[in-house]
N, C-alpha and C positions, 0 to 999 in steps of 0.2 A: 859521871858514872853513877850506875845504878846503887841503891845503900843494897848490902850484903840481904837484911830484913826483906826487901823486894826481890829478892832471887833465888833465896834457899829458906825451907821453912823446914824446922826440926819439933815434931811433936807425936810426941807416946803414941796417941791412935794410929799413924801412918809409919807404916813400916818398924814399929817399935823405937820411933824415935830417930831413925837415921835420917840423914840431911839430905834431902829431897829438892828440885825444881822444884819451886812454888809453883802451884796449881797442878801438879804433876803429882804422881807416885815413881818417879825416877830418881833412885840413887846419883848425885852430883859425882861420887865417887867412879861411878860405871865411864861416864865422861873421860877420865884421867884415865880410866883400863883401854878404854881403847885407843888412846892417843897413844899411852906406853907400850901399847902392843903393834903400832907402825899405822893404827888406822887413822884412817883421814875425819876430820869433823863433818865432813856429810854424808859418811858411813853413817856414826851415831846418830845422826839426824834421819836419815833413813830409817836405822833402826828403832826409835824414839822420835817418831812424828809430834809426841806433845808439846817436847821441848822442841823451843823456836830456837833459830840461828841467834836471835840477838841475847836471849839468856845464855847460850852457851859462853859465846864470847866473852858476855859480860864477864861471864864465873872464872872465866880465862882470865882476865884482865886484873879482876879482883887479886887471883892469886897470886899472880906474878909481880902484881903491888904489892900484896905483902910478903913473898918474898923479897922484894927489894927494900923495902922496910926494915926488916930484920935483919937485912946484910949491912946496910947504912948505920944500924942501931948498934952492932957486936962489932963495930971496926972503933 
């Protein structure tokens, strides 16, 4: 799996900082709004041609790791 550094980049010039698709100016956050709001990830992808399928996923995968992380960690 991708390191976190290859798929989200957070720096002051770009968007004030918020954590972004690398190579992108796409909020990683907008990703999760519309999964939480019933859409499908090739909706976002549609909506957000920059970001490729396999970054999304990855950030998918990333998170859900670390949620499981932190669940295996507080038990």
């Amino acid at each position: 799996m991708p390191e976190v550094a290859s798929l989200v980049r957070s720096d002051p010039g770009i968007l004030g900082g918020i954590a972004v698709f690398a190579g992108t100016r796409v909020p990683v956050r907008i990703l999760f709004e519309f999964l939480s709001a019933g859409d499908s990830l090739d909706k976002f992808l549609d909506a957000y041609p920059s970001v490729t399928r396999d970054q999304a996923v990855a950030v998918l995968e990333l998170a859900e790791e670390f949620l499981e992380s932190g669940a295996r960690s507080t038990r």
